[in-house]
C-alpha positions as MATLAB code, in Angstrom:
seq = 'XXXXXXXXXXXXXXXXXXXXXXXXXXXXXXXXXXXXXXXXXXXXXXXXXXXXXXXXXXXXXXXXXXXXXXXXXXXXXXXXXXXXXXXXXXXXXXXXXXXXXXXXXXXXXXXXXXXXXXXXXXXXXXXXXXXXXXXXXXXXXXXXXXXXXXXXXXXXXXXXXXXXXXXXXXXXXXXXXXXXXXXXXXXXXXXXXXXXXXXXXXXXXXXXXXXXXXXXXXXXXXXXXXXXXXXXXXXXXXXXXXXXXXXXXXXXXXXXXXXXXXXXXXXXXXXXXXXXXXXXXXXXXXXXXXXXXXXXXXXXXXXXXXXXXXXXXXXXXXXXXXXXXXXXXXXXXXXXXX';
ca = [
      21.938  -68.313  262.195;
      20.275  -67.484  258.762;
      21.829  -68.638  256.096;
      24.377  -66.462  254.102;
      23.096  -64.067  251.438;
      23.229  -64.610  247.673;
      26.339  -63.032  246.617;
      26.229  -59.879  244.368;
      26.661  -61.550  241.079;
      28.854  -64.892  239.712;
      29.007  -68.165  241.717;
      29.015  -68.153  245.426;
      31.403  -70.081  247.725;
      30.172  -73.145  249.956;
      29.817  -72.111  253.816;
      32.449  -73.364  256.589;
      32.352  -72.815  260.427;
      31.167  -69.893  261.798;
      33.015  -67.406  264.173;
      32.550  -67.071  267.607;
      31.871  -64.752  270.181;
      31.553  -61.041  269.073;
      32.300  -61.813  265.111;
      29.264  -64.109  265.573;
      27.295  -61.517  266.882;
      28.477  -58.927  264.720;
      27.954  -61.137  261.139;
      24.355  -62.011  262.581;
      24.027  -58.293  263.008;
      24.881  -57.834  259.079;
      22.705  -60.772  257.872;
      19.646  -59.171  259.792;
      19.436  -55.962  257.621;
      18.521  -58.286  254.543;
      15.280  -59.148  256.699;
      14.624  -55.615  257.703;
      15.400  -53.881  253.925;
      13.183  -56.569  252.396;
      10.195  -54.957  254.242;
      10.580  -52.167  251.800;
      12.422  -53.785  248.827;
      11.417  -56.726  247.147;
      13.761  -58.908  245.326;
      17.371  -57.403  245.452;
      19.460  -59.166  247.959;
      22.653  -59.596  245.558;
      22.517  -55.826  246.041;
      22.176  -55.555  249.473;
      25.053  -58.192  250.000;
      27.329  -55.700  247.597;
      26.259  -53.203  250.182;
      27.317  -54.841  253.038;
      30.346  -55.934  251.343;
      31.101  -52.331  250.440;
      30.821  -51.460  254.599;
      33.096  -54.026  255.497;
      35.823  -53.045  253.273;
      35.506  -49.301  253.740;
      34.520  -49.243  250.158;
      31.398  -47.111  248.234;
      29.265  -48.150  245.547;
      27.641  -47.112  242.271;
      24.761  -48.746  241.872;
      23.379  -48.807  238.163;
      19.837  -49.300  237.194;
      16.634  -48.271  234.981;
      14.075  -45.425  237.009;
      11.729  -47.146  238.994;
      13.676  -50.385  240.260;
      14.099  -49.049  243.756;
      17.740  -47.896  243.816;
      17.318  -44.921  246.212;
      14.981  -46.932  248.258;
      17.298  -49.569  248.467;
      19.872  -47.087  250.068;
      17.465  -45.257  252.212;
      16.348  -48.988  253.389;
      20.096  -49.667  254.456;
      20.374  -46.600  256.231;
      16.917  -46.746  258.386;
      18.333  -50.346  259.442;
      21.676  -49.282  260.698;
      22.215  -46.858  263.035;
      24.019  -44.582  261.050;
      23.701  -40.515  260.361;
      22.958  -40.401  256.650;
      21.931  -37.924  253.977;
      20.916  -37.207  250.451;
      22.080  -35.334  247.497;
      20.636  -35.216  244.350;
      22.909  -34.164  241.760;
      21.586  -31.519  239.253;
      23.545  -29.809  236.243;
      23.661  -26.690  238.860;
      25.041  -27.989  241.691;
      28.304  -26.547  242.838;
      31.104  -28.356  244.628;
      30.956  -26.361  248.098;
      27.174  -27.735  248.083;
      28.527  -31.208  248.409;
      31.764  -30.598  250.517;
      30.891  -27.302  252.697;
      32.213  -23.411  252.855;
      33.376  -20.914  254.471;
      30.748  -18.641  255.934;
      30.966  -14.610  256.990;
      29.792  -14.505  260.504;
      29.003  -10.957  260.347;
      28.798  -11.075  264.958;
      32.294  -12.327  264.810;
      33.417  -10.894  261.628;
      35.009  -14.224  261.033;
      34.681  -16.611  258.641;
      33.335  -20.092  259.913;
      33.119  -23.436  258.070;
      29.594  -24.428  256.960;
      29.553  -28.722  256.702;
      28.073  -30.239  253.703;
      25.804  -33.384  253.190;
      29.245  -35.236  252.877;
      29.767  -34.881  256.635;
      27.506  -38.126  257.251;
      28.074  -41.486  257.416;
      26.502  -42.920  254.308;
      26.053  -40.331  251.796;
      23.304  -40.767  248.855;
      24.462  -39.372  246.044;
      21.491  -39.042  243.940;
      22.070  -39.538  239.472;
      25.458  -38.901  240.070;
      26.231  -38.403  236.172;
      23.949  -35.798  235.861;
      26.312  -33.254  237.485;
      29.585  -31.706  235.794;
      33.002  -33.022  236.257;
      34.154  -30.333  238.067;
      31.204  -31.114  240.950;
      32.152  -34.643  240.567;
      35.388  -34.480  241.571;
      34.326  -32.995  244.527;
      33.849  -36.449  246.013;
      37.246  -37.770  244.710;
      39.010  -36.711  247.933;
      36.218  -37.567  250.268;
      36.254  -40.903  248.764;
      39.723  -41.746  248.726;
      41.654  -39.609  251.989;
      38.165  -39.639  254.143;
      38.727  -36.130  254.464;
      37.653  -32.963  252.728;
      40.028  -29.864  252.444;
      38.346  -26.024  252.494;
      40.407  -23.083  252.465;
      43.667  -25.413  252.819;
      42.310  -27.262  256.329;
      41.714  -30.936  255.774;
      38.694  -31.841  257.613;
      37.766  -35.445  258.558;
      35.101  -37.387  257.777;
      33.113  -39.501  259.762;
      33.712  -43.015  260.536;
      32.172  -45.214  258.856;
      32.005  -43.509  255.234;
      30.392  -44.554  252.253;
      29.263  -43.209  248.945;
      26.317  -45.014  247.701;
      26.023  -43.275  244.077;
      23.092  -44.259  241.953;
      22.904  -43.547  237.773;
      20.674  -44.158  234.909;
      22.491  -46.541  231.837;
      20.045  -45.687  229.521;
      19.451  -42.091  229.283;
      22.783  -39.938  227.981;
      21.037  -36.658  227.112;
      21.914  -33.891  229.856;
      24.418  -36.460  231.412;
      28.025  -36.291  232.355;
      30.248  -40.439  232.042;
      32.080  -40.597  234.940;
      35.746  -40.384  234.135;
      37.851  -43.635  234.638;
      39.689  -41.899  237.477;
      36.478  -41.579  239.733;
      35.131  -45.043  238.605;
      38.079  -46.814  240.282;
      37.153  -45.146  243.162;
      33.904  -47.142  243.512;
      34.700  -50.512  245.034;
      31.712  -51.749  244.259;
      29.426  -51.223  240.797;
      25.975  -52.838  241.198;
      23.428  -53.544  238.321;
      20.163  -53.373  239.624;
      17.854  -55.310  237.700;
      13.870  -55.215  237.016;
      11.774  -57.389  239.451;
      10.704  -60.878  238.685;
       7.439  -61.078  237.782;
       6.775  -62.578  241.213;
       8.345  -60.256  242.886;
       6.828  -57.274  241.209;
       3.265  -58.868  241.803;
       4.663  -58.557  245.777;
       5.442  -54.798  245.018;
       1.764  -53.762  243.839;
       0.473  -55.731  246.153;
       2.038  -54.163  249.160;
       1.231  -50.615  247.354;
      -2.302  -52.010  247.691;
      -2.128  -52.927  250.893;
      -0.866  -49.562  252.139;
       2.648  -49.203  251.573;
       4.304  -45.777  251.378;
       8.195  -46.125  250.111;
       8.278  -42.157  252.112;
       7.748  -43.981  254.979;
      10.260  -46.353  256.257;
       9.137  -46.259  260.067;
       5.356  -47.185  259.227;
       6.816  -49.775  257.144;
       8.406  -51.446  260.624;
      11.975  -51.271  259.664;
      14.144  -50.686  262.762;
      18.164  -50.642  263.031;
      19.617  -54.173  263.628;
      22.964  -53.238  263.656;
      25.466  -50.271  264.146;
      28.986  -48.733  264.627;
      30.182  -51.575  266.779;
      28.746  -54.567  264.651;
      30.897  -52.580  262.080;
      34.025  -52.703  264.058;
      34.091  -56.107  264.938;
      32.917  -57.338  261.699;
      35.781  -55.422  259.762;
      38.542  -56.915  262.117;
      36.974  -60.282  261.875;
      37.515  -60.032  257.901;
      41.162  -58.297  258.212;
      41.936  -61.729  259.802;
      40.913  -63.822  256.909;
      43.313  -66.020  255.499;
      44.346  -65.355  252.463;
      47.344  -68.222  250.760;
      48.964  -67.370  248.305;
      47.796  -69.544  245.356;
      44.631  -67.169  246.031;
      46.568  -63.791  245.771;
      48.387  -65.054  242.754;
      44.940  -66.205  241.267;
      43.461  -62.970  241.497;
      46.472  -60.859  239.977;
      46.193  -63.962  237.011;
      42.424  -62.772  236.426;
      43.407  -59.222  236.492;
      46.062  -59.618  234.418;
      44.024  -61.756  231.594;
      41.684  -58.231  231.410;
      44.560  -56.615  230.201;
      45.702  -59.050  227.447;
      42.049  -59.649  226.249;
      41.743  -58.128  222.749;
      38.843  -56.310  223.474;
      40.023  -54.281  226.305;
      41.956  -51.159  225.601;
      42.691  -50.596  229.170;
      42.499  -53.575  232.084;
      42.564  -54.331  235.075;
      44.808  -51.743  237.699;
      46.945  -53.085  240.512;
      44.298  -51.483  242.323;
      41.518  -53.328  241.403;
      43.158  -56.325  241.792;
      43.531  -55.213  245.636;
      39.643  -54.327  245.292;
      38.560  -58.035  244.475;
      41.038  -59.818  247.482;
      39.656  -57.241  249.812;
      35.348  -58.105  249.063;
      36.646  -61.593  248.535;
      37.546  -61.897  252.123;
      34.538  -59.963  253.194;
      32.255  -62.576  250.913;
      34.258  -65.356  252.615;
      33.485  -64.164  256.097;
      29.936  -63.450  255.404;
      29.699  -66.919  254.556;
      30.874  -68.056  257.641;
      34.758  -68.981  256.748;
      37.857  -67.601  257.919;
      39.458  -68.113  254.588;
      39.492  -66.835  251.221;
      38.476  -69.809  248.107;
      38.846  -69.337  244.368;
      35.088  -69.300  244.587;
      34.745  -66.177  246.867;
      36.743  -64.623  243.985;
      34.617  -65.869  241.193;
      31.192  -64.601  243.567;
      32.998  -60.812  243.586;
      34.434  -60.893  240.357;
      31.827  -58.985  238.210;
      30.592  -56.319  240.585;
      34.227  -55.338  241.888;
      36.230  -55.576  237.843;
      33.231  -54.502  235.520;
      34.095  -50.643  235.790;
      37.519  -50.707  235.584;
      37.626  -52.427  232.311;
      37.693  -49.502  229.133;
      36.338  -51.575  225.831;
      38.071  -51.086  222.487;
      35.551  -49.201  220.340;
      35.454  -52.197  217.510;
      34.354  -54.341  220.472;
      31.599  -52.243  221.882;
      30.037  -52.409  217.992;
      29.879  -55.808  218.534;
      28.182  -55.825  221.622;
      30.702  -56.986  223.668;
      30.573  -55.782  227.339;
      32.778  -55.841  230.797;
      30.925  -58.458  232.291;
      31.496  -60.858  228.908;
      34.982  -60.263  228.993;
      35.382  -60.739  232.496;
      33.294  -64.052  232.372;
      35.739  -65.388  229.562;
      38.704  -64.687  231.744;
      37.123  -66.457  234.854;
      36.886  -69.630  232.205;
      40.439  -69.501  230.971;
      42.197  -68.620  233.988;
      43.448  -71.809  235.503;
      41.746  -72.288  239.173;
      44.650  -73.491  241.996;
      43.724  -76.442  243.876;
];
């Protein structure tokens, strides 16, 4: 077996014995897809791990980056190499709710009304600059995100299994945006920085434009599904049987707990997120071949799954404090069980 991939951000814990049987199968399954992405991505495995994380826990993901550093790419990579229904949205300042989650159509044969699906009826949904749509379009995913269902006319309507929202935004252009209220960020598991390329790896980049390379074309590129549904399954019920003690539970809620007493946090850490960070810390640990949770598979998770859930005071943000400095402090003072 390959070894494990580079965890999203933070330190990453040390391997132990693999599983067996079909949780062997199905991890190999997961590891493959860094292989087949890297055909058309160069250079961001920490966010294809936070990915794969983000499938194993039923999670989504809001992957932040500069234009150009192969965010949407990245996603449409994951999708071509699992075989999984997916689709696109991009998210304009005119696009309406019932464009994301579906309507009610006049069916003027039947003179009925019949429900039209939207793109959210898939199994990995791209939702394209996410912040550049209003609230009120926004919230449309709130339900799909959280109950797996979406409700038209008073009928709830299921979603397909596996879901997940892979939602991609610019930090550094505000004008014609909308923030994403704290209420829809905790709904993201996951929140990804993707960075720019090495200076290596973008020299790979142009180099494979030269050489032919179309990012439009995924299938010319040779990527191929490696894994699917049932890798899924058996992968997800291999990481609900994780061990978890409980000097690891209790070291998580300390961590989450510190966010909220640090001075330059107006708002912390939520029982929820502290249930966020055990639940990718198991999936880290299993990834890694163990079949129990270690302080370090909490430290590995720590930024990607607490970074968004942490409000700054404004006095801090002038002094260029940020989420991922605050939570880095707290991973230093927070004592570590043994």
């Amino acid at each position: 077996m390959s070894a494990p991939p580079p965890a999203p951000t933070g330190t990453t814990g040390t391997a132990g014995p693999a599983g067996v049987g079909t949780h062997d199968a199905a991890r190999a399954a997961l590891e493959a897809l860094r292989s087949e992405i890297a055909k058309a991505v160069v250079g961001q495995d920490p966010a294809v791990t936070g990915l794969v994380v983000a499938l194993l826990c039923r999670g989504h993901v809001l992957l932040e980056g500069v234009p150009g550093v192969a965010k949407t790419l990245l996603v449409r990579a994951l999708a071509a190499s699992l075989e999984l229904d997916t689709k696109r949205v991009q998210f304009t300042p005119d696009l309406m709710p019932s464009d994301v989650t579906g309507s009610l159509v006049y069916d003027a044969r039947t003179t009925e009304f019949s429900f039209q699906p939207g793109p959210v009826f898939t199994n990995l949904l791209l939702a394209d600059e996410v912040n550049r749509t209003p609230p009120k379009t926004q919230s449309s995913l709130l339900e799909a995100m959280e109950e797996r269902q979406v409700t038209v006319d008073g009928t709830p309507r299921p979603l397909p299994d596996p879901f997940l929202v892979a939602a991609t935004q610019n930090p550094v252009e505000y004008e014609g945006t909308y923030p994403l209220p704290e209420a829809q960020l905790d709904r993201f598991l996951l929140k990804l920085t993707v960075p720019l390329p090495t200076r290596e790896d973008e020299v790979a980049v142009l180099t494979r434009h030269a050489d032919g390379f179309d990012p439009r074309d995924l299938k010319a590129a040779g990527i191929r599904p490696v894994a699917g549904p049932a890798d899924l399954e058996a992968a997800r019920a291999a990481v609900a049987g994780t061990a978890v003690s409980p000097e690891i539970a209790g070291y998580v809620v300390d961590i989450c707990r510190a966010t909220r007493d640090s001075p330059s946090v107006s708002l912390g850490v939520s029982p929820r997120g502290a249930t966020a960070l055990l639940s990718t810390a198991r999936a880290w640990a299993w990834l890694t071949g163990r079949d129990y949770v270690t302080p370090d598979d909490v430290k590995a998770l720590a930024l990607p799954t607490l970074r968004h859930r942490i409000q700054l005071r404004p006095e801090a943000q002038m002094e260029a404090v940020t989420p991922d400095s605050v939570i880095t402090a707290v991973l230093a003072q927070v004592p570590v069980p043994r």
